[in-house]
KOLVEX-900031 format. One record per residue (C-alpha): residue number from 1; chain; x, y negated, z negated. Coordinates in Angstrom, 3 decimals. Layout:
REM residues N
ATOM num chaine x y z
ATOM NUM A X Y Z
...
//
This chain:
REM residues 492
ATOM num chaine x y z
ATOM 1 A 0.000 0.000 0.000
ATOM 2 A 1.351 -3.405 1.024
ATOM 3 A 1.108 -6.222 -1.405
ATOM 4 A 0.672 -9.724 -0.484
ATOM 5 A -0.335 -12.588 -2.303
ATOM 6 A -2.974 -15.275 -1.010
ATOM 7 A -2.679 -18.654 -2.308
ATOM 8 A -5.647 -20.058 -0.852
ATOM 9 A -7.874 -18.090 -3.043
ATOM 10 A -10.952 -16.887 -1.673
ATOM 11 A -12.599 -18.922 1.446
ATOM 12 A -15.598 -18.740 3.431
ATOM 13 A -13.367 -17.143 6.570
ATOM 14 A -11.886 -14.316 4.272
ATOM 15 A -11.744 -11.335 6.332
ATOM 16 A -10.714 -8.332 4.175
ATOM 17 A -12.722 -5.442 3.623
ATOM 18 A -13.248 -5.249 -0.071
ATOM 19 A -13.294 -7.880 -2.552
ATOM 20 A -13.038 -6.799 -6.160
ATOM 21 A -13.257 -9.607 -8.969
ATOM 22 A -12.914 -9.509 -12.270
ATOM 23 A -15.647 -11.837 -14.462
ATOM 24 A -15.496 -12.865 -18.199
ATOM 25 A -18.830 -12.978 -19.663
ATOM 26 A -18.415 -16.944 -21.215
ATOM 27 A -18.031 -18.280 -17.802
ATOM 28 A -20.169 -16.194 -16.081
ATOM 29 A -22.502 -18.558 -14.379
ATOM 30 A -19.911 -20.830 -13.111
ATOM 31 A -18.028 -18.247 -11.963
ATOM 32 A -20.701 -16.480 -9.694
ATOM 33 A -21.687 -20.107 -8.311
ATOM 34 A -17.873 -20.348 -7.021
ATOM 35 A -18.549 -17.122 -5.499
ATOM 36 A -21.723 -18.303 -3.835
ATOM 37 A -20.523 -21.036 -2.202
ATOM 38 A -16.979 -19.196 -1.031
ATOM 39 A -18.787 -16.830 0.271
ATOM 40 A -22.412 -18.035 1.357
ATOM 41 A -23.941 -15.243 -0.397
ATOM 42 A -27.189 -15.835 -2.904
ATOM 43 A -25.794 -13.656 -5.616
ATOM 44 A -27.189 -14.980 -8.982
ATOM 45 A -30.735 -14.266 -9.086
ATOM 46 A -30.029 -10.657 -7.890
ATOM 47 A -27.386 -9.955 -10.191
ATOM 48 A -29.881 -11.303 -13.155
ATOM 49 A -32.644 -8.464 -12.014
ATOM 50 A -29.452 -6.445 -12.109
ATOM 51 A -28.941 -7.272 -15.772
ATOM 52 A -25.381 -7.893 -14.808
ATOM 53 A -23.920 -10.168 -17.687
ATOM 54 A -19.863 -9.325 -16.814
ATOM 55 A -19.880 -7.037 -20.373
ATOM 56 A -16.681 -5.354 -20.594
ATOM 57 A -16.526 -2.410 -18.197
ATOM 58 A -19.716 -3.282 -16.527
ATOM 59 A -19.685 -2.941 -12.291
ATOM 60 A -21.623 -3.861 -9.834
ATOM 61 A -21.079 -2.778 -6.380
ATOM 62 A -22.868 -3.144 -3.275
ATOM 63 A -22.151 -2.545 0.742
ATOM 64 A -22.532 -5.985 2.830
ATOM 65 A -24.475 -5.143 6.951
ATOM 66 A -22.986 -8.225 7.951
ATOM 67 A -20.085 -10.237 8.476
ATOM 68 A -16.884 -9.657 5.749
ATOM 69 A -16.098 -8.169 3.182
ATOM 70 A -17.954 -4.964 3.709
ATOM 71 A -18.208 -4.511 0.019
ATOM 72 A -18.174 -6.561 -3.109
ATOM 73 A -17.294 -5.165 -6.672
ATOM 74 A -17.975 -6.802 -9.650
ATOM 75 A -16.279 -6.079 -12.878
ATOM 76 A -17.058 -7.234 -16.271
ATOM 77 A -14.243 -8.465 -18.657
ATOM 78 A -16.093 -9.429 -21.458
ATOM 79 A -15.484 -12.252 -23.497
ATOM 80 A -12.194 -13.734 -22.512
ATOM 81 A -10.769 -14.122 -26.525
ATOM 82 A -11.147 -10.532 -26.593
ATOM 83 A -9.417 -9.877 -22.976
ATOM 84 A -6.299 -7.965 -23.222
ATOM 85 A -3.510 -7.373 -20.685
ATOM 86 A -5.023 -3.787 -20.700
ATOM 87 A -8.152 -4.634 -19.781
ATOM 88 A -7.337 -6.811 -16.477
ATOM 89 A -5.131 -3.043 -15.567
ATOM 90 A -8.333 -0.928 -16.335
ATOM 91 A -10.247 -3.523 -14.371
ATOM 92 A -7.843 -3.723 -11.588
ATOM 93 A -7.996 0.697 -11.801
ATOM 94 A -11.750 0.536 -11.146
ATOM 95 A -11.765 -2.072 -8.503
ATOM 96 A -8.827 0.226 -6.344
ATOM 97 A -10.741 3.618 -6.946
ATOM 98 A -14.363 2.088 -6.288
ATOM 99 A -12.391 0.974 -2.512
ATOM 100 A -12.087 4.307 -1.463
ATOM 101 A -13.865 5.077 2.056
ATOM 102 A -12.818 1.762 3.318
ATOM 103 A -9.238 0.658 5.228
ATOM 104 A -8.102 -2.941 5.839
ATOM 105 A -7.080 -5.091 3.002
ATOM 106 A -8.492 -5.435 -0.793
ATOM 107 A -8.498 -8.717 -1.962
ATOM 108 A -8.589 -9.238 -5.411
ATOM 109 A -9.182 -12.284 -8.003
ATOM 110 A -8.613 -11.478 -11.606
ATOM 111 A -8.125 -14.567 -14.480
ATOM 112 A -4.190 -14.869 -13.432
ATOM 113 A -3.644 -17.835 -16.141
ATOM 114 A -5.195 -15.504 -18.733
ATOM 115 A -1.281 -14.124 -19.726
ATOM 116 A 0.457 -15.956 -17.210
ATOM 117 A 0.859 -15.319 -13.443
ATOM 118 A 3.901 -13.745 -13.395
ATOM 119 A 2.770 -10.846 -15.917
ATOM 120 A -0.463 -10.651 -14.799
ATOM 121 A -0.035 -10.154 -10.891
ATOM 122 A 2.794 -7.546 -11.737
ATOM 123 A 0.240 -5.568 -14.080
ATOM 124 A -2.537 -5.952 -11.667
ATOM 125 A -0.744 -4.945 -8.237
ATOM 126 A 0.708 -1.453 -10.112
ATOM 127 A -2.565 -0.743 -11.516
ATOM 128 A -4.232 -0.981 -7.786
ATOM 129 A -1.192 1.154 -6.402
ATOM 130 A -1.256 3.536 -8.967
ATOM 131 A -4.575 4.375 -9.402
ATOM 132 A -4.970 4.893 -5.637
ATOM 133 A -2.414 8.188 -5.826
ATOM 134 A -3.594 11.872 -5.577
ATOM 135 A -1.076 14.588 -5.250
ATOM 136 A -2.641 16.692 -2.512
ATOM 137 A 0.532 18.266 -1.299
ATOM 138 A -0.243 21.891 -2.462
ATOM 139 A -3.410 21.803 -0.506
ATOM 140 A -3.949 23.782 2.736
ATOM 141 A -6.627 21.042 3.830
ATOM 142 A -6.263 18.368 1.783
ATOM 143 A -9.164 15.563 1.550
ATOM 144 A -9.046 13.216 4.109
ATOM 145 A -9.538 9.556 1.974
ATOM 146 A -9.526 6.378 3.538
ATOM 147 A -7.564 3.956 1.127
ATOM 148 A -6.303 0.391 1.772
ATOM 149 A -3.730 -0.610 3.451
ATOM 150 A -2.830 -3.375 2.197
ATOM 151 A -3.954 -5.167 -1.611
ATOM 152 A -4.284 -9.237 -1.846
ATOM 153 A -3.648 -10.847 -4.785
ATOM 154 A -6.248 -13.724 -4.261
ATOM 155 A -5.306 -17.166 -5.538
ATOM 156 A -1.534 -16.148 -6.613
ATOM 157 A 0.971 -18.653 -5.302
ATOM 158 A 3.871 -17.855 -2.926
ATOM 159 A 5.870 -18.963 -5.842
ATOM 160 A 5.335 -14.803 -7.118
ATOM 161 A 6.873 -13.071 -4.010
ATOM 162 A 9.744 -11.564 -6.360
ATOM 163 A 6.531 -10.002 -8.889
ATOM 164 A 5.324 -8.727 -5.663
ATOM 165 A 8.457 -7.432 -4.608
ATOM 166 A 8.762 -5.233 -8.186
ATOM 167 A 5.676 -3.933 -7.989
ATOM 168 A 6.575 -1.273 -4.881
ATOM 169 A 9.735 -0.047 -6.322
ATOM 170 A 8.081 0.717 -9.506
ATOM 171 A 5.168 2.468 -7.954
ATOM 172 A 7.494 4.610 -5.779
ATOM 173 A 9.192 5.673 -9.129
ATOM 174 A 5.958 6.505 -11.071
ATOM 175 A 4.730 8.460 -8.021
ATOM 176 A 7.844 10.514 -7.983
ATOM 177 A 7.909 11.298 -11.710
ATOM 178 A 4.049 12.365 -11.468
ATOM 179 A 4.789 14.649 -8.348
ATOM 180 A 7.902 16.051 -9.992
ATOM 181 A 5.680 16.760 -12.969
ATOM 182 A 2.732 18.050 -10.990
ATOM 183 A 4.864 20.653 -9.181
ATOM 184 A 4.317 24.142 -10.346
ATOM 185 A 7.540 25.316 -11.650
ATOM 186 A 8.026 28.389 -8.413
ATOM 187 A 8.378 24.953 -6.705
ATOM 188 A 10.484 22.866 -9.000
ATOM 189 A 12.978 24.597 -9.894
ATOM 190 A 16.554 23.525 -11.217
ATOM 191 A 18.468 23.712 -8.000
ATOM 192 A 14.980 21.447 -6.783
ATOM 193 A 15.372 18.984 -9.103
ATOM 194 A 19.149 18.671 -8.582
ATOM 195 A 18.268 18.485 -4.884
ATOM 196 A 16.198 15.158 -5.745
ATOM 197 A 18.633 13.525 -7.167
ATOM 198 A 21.036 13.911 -4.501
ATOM 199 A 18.520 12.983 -2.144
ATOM 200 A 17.933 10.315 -3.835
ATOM 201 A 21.433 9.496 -4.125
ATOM 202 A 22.134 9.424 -0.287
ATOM 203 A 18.835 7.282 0.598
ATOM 204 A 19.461 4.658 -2.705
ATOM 205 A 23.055 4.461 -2.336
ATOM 206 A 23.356 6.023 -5.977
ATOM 207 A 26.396 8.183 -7.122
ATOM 208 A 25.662 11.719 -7.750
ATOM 209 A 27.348 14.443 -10.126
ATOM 210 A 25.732 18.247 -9.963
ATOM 211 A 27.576 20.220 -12.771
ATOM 212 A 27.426 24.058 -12.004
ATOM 213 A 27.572 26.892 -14.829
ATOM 214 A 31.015 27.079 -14.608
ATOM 215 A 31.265 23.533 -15.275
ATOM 216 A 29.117 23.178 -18.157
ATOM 217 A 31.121 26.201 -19.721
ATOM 218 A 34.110 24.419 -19.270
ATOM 219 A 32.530 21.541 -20.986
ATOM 220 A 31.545 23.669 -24.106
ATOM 221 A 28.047 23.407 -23.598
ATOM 222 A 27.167 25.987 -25.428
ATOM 223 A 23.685 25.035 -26.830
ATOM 224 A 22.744 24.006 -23.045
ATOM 225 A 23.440 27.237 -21.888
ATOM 226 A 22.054 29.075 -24.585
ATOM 227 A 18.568 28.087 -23.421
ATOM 228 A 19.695 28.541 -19.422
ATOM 229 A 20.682 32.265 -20.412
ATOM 230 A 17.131 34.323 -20.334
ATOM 231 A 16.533 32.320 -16.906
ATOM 232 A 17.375 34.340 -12.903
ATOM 233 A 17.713 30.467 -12.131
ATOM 234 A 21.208 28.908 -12.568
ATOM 235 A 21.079 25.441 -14.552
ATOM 236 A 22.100 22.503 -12.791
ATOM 237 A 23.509 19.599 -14.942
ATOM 238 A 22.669 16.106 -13.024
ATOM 239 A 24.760 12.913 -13.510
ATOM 240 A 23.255 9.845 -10.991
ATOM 241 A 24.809 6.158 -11.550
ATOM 242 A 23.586 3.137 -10.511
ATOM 243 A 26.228 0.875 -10.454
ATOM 244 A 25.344 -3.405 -9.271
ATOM 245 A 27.543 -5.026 -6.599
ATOM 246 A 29.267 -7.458 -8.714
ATOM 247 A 31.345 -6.481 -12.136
ATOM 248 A 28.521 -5.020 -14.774
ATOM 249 A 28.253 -6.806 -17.791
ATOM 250 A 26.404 -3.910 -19.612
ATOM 251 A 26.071 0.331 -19.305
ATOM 252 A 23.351 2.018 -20.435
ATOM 253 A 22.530 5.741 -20.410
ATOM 254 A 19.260 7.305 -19.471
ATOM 255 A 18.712 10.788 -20.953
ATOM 256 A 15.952 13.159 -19.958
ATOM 257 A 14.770 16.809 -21.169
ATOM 258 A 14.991 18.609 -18.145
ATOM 259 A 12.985 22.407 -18.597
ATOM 260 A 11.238 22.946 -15.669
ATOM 261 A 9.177 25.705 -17.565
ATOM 262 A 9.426 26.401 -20.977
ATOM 263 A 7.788 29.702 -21.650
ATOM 264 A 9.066 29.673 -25.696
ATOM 265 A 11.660 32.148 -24.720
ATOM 266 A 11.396 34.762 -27.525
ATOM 267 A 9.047 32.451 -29.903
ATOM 268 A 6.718 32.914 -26.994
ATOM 269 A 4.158 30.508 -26.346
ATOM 270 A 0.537 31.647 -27.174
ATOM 271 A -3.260 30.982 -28.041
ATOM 272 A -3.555 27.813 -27.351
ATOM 273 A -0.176 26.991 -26.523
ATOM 274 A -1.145 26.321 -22.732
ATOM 275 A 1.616 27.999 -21.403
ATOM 276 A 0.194 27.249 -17.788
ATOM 277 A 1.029 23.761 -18.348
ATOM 278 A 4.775 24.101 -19.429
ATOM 279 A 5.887 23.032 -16.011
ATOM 280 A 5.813 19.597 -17.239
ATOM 281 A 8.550 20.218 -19.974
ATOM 282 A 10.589 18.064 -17.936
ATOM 283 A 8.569 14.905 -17.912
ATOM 284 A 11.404 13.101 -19.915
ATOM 285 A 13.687 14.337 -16.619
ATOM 286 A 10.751 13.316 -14.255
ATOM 287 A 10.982 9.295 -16.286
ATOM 288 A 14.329 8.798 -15.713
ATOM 289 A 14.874 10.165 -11.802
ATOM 290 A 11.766 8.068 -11.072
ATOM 291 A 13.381 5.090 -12.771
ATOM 292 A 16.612 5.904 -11.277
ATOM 293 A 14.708 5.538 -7.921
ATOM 294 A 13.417 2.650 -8.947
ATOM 295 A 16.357 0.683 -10.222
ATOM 296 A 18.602 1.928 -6.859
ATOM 297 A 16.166 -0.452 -4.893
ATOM 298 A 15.544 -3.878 -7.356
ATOM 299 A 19.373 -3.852 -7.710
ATOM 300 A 19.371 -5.456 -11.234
ATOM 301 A 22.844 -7.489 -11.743
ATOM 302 A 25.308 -6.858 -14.109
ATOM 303 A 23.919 -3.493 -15.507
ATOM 304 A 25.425 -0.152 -15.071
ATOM 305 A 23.158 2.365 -15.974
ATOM 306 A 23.956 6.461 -15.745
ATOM 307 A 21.139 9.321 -15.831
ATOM 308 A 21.565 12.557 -17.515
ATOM 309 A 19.112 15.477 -17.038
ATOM 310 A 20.335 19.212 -18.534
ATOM 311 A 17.865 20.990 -16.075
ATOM 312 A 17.044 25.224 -16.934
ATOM 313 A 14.012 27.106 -17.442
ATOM 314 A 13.455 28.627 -20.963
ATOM 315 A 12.899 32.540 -20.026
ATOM 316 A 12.375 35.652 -21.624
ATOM 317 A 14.762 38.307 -20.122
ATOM 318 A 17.377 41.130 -21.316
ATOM 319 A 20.136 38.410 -21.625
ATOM 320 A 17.822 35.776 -23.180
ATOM 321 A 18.763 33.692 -26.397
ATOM 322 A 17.473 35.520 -29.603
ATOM 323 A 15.694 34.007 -32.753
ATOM 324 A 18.696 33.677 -35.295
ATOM 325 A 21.829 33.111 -32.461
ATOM 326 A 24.781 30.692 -33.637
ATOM 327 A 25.561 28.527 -30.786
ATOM 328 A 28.177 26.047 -30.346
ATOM 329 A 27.718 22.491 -28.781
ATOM 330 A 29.752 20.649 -26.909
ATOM 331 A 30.588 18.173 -29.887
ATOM 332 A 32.140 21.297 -31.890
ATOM 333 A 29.046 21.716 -34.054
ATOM 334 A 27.623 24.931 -34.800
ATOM 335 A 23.705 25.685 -34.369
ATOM 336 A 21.174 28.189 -35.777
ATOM 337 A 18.955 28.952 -33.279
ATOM 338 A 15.983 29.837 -36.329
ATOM 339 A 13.286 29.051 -33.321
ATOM 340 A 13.821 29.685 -28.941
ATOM 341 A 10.904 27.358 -28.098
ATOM 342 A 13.172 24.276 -30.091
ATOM 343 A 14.842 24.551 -26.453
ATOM 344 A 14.662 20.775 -25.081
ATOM 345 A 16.505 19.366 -28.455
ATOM 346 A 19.733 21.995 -27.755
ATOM 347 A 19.506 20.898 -24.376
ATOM 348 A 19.173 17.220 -24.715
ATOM 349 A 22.435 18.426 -27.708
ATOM 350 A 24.930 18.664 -24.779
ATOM 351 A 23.368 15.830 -22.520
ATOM 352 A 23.491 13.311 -25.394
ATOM 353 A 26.796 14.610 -26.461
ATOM 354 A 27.895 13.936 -22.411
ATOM 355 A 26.002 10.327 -22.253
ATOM 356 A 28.185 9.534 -25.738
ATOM 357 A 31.629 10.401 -23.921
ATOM 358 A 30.659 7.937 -21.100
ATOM 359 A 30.766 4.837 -24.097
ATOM 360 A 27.764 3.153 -22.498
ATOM 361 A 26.128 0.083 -24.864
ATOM 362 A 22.671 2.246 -25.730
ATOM 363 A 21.251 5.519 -24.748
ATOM 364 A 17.582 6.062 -25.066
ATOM 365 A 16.326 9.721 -24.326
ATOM 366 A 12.570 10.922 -23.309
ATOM 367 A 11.175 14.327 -23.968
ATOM 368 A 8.261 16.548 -24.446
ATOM 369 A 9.912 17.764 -27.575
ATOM 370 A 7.387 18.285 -29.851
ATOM 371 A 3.571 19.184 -30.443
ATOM 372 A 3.560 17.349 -33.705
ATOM 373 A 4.366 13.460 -31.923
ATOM 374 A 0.805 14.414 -29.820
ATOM 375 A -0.809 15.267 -33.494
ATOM 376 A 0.337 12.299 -35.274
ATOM 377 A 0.338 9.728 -32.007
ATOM 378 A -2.704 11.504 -29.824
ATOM 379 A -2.160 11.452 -25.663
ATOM 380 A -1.919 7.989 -25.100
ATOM 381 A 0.697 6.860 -27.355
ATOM 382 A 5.070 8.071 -27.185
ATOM 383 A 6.684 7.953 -30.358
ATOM 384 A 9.442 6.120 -30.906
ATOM 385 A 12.679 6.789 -33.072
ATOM 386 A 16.226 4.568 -33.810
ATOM 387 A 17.522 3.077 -36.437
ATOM 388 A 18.544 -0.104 -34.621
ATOM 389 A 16.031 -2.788 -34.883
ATOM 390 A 17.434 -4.719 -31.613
ATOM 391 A 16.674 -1.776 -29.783
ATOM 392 A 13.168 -0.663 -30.799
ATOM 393 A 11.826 -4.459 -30.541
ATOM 394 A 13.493 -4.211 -26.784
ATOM 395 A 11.722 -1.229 -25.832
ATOM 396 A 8.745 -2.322 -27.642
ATOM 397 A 8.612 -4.919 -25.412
ATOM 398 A 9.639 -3.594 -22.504
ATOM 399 A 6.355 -1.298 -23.145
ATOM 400 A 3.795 -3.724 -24.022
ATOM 401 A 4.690 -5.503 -20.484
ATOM 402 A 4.155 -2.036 -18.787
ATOM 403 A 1.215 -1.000 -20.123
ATOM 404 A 2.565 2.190 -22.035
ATOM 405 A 2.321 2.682 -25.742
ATOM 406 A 4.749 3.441 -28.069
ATOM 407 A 5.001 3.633 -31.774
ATOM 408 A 8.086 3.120 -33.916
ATOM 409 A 8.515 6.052 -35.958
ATOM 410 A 10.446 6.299 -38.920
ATOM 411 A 13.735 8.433 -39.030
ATOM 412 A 13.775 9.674 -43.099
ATOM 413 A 17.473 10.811 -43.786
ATOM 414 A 16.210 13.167 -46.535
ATOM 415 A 14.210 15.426 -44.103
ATOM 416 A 17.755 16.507 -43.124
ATOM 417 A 17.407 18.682 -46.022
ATOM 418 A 14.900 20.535 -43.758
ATOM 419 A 17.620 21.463 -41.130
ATOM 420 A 20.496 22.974 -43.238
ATOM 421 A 21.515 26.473 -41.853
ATOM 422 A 23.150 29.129 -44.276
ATOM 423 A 25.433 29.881 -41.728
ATOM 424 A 26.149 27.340 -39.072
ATOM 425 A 26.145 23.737 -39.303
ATOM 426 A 22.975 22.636 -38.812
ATOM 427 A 19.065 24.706 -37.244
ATOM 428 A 16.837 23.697 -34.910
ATOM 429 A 14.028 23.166 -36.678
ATOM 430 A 13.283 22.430 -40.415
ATOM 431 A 10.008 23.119 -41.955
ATOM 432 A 6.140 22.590 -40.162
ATOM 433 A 5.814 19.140 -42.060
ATOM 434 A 7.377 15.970 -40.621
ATOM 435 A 8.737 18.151 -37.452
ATOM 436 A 8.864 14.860 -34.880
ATOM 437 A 11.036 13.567 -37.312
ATOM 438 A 13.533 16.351 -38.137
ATOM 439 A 13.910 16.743 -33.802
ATOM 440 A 14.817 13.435 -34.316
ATOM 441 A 17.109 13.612 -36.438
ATOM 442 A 18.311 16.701 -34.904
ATOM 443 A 19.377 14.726 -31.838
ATOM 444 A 20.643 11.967 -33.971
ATOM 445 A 23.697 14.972 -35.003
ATOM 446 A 24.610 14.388 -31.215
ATOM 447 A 24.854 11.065 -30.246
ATOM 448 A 27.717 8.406 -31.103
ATOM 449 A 26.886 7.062 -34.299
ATOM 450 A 28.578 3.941 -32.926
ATOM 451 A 26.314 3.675 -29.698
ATOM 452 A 22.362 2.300 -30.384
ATOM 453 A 20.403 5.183 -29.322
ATOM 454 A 16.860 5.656 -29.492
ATOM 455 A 14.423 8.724 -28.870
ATOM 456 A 10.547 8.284 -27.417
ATOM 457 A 9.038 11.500 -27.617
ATOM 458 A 6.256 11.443 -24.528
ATOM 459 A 4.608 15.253 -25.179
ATOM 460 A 1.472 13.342 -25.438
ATOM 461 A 1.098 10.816 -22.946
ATOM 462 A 3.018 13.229 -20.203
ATOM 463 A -0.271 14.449 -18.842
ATOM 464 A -3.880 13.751 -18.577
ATOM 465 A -6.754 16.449 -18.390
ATOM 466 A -9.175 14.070 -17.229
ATOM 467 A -8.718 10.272 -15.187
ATOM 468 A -7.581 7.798 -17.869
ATOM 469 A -7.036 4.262 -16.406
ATOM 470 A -4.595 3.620 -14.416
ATOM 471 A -3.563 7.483 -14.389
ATOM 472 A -5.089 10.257 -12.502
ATOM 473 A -5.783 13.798 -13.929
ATOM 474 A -2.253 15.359 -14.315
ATOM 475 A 1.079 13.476 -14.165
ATOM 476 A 0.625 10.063 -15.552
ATOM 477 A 4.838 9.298 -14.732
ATOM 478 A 4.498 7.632 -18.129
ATOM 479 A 8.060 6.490 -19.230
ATOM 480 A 9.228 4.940 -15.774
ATOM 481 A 7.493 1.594 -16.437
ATOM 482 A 8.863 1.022 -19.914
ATOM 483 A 12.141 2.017 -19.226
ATOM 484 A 12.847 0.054 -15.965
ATOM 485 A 11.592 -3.575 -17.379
ATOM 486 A 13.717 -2.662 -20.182
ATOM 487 A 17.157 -1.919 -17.838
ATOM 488 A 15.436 -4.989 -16.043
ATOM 489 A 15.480 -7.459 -19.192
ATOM 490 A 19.065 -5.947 -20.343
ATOM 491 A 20.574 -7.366 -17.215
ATOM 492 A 19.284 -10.661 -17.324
//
């Protein structure tokens, strides 16, 4: 979808197809009488036997026999005090999906001075793009649907073209997480998702790194290949850099939990497990290629960032890891393996451990690591763990602007306790109670206790049974958004 902005606004000669606009319900009247005379239509009175009154939510839609647009949607804000950034996405959600069946341009107006232009066109132009996607690629005859070409951002001056120019690159990179997650895992497999990145490499201009088995032994990776072992599928380590033309100022380090399934190994997954669904145990892997894309093509200055992704399945074969295996990562520490379907944290062990040696300023890693963020946090919200202040109120805020929620969660040294082995250094898990937490702290055992690191666990807000918003049922590609306008905002 092409994205254009349209500083005239909306005129009588307007010759899109569909024109979506948001109303709040305290300036109703005067805003429907600015729509009358734009567009020479006698709205009002019809919209009254309606009982349209622009409550939050509330659509009206309706086909127009002559001249242009050939449909109008209405949407309701509500009362603009109580308008949040949210709200004009959710909007902006219905107003794309209710312009399916019709090509051409959708023009839409929305309050743009409500939170500012700048943030609101952004939030507005994804929410179109990204509500528009359907992965159909597994289909033998997939539905034809007739979508827009093109989106205007009525009344937006020309003075947004850069907002305009974000919005694609993000999209791209949220579409590629969500069909990376979608993929059943006989299709994305660790040699797949290696062959992304390298694809991705050659068409971005990123650098690319593959580390083999051999490699990763060499390395001492010994808690990575622990989970690799039960698997007929060789792991594939993946390294991409993006690296800006001039002299970087800053390097960060992307880390994602990479198991393309994750069937609990030995500590098999059952009842209501969902086992079917454990293809998208590398939605932390899927965030951080699809920002990688993303960042390769808005070439932010003066950042260096690097992307880490441990791919392997977790398998149940003769060679597989048992329950109660000492393992050795690639820090020196020693690890009880008390639980096989703990896999993504002795993964993420060696990745973290790898993202330390390359000294970068922060590391933040995303994971589906644990069922008991999605009880405490729900599917909407990530949880968030670091002890650096600086670096929780940055990716705070670099989530707020994208629309995805996460909560700061708090990393209690004494649960520690929970994780002492009678043998090796440290388990995988501690006790039932408080397990986000001890994962966290967990991974804390691997990073650089000099380097700001944070954690967002996104088991919750991964995948979507049903259309939520902006998202589709399935992949939501949560985790892109958040992450690139906070690599953004570091390298201003």
């Amino acid at each position: 979808m092409q994205i254009s902005l349209n500083p005239t606004g909306l005129k009588k000669d307007w010759d899109g197809n569909v024109l979506a606009i948001g109303l709040l319900q305290d300036s109703l009247n005067q805003q429907l009488q600015n729509l009358e005379e734009s567009l020479n239509y006698k709205i009002i009175d019809y919209l009254k036997n309606q009982s349209f009154s622009a409550k939050e939510d509330q659509i009206f839609s309706c086909q127009i026999l002559t001249g242009k647009p050939d449909k109008l949607i209405l949407i309701g804000l509500g009362e603009s005090e109580n308008l949040q950034l949210a709200d004009l996405r959710k909007a902006s959600a219905i107003a794309a999906r209710e312009s399916i069946g019709f090509e051409g341009s959708l023009g839409i107006m929305m309050p743009w001075d409500h939170f500012g232009l700048e943030v609101t066109a952004q939030a507005v132009g994804e929410a179109c793009r990204l509500a528009l996607f359907k992965d159909l690629r597994f289909r033998t005859k997939p539905d034809k649907r007739l979508i827009p070409s093109k989106l205007e951002l009525l009344g937006t001056p020309n003075s947004l073209l850069q907002i305009s120019e974000r919005v694609e690159p993000i999209c791209a990179g949220v579409e590629l997480a969500r069909e990376l997650v979608g993929a059943p895992p006989n299709s994305l497999t660790p040699q797949v998702l290696a062959n992304t990145a390298i694809q991705l490499s050659q068409e971005h201009g990123l650098e690319v790194k593959i580390l083999e088995k051999k490699d990763c032994e060499e390395k001492g990776m010994g808690a990575y290949l622990a989970v690799s072992q039960g698997s007929d599928l060789s792991p594939k380590f993946i390294h991409l850099t993006y690296r800006p033309k001039g002299k970087s100022k800053k390097k960060l380090a992307l880390v994602g939990k990479g198991l393309t399934f994750d069937s609990g190994g030995y500590n098999l997954k059952v009842g209501a497990a969902q086992i079917e669904l454990m293809k998208f145990d590398m939605g932390g892997s899927a965030a951080v290629i699809g920002a990688a894309r993303a960042i390769a093509e808005l070439h932010p200055n003066d950042v260096e960032v690097h992307f880490v992704i441990a791919a392997c399945e977790n398998m149940v074969n003769g060679s597989a890891v048992h329950p109660g295996d000492i393992v050795k990562a690639s820090n020196g520490k020693t690890i009880e393996i008390n639980n096989t379907d703990a896999e993504g944290r002795l993964t993420l062990a060696d990745a973290l451990t790898y993202a330390s040696e390359l000294k970068p300023d922060a590391i933040i890693d995303l994971a589906t690591l644990t069922g008991a963020c999605v009880i405490a946090l729900g599917d909407e919200i990530a949880g968030l763990w670091t002890e650096n202040d600086d670096l929780a109120k940055n990716l705070e805020t670099a989530a707020k602007a994208s629309g995805e929620g996460i909560w700061r969660m708090p990393m209690h040294a004494a649960y520690k306790e929970g994780l002492k082995s009678l043998l090796a250094d440290i388990k995988n898990t501690g006790p039932r109670a408080g397990g986000s937490i001890t994962a966290a702290l967990f991974l804390q055992e691997f990073v650089d206790s000099s380097i700001p690191w944070a954690h967002i666990d996104i088991a919750g807000p991964v995948w979507t049974e049903k259309e939520k918003g902006i998202d589709p049922a399935g992949a939501t590609g949560f985790g892109v958004r958040t992450l690139v306008n906070w690599i953004y905002n570091e390298s201003l």
